[in-house]
N, C-alpha and C positions, 0 to 999 in steps of 0.2 A: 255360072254366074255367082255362086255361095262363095268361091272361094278368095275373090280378091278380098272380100271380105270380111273372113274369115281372122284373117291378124288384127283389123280396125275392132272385130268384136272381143277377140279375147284382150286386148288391150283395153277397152270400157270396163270392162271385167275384172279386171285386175285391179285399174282404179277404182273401182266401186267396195273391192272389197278390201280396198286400202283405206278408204274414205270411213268403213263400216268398222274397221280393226281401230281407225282413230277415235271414233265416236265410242265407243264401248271404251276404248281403256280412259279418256276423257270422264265419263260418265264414274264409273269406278274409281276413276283420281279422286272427284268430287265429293265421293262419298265416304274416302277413305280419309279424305279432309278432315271433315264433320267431324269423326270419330275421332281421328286426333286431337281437331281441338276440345275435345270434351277431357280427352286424360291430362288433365290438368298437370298434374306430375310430369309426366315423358315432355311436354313441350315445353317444360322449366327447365329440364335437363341437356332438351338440346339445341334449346336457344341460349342458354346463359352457360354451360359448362365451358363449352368452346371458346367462349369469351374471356373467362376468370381464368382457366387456368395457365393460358398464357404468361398471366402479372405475376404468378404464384411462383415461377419457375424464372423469371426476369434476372431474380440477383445467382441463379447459374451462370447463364450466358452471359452476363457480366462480368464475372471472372473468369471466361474461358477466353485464351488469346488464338483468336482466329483472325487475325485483321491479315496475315499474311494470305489464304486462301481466299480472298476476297468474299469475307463476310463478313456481318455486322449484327449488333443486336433485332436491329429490325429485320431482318433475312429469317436471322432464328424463330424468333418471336413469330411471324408473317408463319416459317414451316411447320413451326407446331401450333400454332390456331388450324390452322390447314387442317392436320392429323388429325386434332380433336374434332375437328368436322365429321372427317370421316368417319372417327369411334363413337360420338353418341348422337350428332344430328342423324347419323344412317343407323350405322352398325346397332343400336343401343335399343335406339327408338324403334327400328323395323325387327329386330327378335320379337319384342315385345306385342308389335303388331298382327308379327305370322301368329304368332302361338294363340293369339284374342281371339283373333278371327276365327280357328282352328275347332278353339274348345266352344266358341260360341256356336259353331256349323256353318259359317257363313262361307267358309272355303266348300267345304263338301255342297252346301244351295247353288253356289257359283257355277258350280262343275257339269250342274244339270243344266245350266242354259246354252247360252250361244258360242261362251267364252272359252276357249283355250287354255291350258296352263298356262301355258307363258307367258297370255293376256293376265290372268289372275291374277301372278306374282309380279308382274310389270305392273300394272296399277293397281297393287296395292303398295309398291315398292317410291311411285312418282310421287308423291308428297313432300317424304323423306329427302329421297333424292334432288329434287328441287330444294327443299329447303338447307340442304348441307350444298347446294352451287352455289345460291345466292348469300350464303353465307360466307362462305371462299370468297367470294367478289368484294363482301364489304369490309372482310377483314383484309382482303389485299390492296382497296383501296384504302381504308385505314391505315395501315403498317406505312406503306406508300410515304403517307400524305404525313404521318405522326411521329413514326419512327426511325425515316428517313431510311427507309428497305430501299430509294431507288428504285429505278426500271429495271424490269427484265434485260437480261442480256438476249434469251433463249424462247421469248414468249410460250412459242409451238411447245417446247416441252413442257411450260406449265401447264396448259391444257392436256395434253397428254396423260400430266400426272393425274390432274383432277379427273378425267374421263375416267381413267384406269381405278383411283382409288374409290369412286363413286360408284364405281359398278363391281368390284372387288367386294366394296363392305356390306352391299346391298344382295350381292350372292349368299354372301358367310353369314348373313345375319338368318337367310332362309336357310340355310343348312343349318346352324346353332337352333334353328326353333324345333327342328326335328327331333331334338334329342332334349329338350324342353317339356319338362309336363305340365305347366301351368304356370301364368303370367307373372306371377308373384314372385316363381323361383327365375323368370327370364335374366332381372339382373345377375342372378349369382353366375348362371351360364355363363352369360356373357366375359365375364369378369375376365377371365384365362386369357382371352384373346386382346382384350383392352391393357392391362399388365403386362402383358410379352410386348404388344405393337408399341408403346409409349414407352420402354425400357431400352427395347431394341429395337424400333425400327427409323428413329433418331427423329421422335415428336419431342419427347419429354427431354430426353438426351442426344445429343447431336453426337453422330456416326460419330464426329470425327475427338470425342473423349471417351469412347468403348476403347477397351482393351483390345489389344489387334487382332487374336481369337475369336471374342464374342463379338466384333466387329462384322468380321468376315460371316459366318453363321448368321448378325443380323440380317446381312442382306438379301435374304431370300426368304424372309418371314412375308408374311403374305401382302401387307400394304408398304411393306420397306420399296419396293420400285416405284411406286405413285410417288411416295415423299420425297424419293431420291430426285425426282424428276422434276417434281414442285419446286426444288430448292434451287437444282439447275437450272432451272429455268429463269434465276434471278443473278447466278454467278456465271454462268458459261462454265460449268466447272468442267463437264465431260466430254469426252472425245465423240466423235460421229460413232464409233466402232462401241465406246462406251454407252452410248444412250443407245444404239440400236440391242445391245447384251441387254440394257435394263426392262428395255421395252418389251424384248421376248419374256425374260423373268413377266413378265407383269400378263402379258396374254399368258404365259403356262399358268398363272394362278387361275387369272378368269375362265379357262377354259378348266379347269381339273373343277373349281368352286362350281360351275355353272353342271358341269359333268355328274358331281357329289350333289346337288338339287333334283336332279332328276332321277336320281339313284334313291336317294335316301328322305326326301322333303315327306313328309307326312298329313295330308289333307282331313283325314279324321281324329277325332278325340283320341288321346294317348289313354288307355284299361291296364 
């Protein structure tokens, strides 16, 4: 009689404790809110950095003659607001978040409750990560509407990009904290990874004015396939055969970054 049963209950079960995994990492988003909004600094940097420096970098893309590969100032402009999303609404701001939490103990208090690592680093990571989505959206409805970026050709691959560079930079930023000793030095960490992506992985400079060399080497830098993707996704530039290569590049990241977190992330104070 137990067993027709027997699937209906591990099925309540599962949802129960899918319900229980949302309510905790919810509960922890909320709190890691708070805390953000209290560093007043990090959420000057990654609400307005994103913003500016697109204008800053405008009279490049201005004289680069791309109108043959079907793009335009606003394309550019629209892919590198994007990038910088991903460097300091995530990347910048969540270093700075792991290592707080870290030296304060509040990773190691966590660890003693109900929560899971991956719950930990997933909500403390969801603030971030929301706030660099919704930021992507207003800046692509902006460019859109402003700068005359036009529609997507490629929707699916802009989303693609943004998923992939969302959770790319949210990875790197826990792994950069690991080798971080304290909050103060998290920008300098940071820095390497921000300077390489915005040089080469065609935020600040668009692929296509790299030298054919350092072109080629950009594109396997760790957020160069999200942006690749983001961009395509406004020109149709790539092939099916090409966007399925970029895509893989983009999961070997998430998976090797996700891989290197589990290896190396460090939950107690750095001695």
């Amino acid at each position: 009689m137990t067993a027709p049963n027997a699937p209906a209950l591990g099925g309540r079960r599962a949802v129960g404790t899918a319900v229980a995994v949302r309510h905790r990492l919810a509960a922890l988003a909320r709190a890691e809110l708070l805390l953000l909004g209290r560093n007043r600094g990090t959420v000057l940097v990654a609400l307005l950095v994103p913003l500016s420096l697109p204008i800053t970098v405008r009279p490049t893309f201005d004289k680069l003659d791309v109108t043959g590969k079907g793009l335009n100032t606003g394309i550019l402009m629209l892919t590198a607001a994007i990038g910088f999303s991903f460097l300091f609404a995530v990347y910048t701001s969540l270093v700075s978040a792991y290592v707080a939490r870290r030296e304060e103990l509040v990773l190691k208090r966590l660890r003693t409750g109900e929560l899971a690592d991956a719950e930990i680093l997933a909500g403390t990571a969801l603030p971030a990560v929301c706030l660099g989505l919704a930021q992507a959206l207003v800046l692509t409805v902006g460019c859109a509407v402003l700068l005359d970026a036009g529609a997507p050709e490629a929707p699916y691959l802009t989303v693609l990009g943004l998923l992939a560079g969302l959770l790319i930079s949210a990875a790197l930023a826990a792994l950069t904290s690991a080798f971080t000793r304290t909050t103060e030095s998290a920008q300098v960490t940071a820095l390497p990874l921000v300077f390489v992506s915005m040089l080469g992985s065609g935020i600040a400079v668009p692929a296509d004015a790299l030298p054919g060399r350092v072109a080629e080497v950009g594109e396997f830098l760790p957020l160069s396939p999200a942006v690749r993707l983001v961009r395509a996704g406004w020109t149709g530039e790539l092939t099916t055969g090409q966007a399925l290569g970029t895509v893989l590049v983009a999961l070997a990241w998430a998976v090797v970054a996700v891989f290197a977190v589990r290896r190396w992330f460090r939950w107690e104070p750095r001695r």
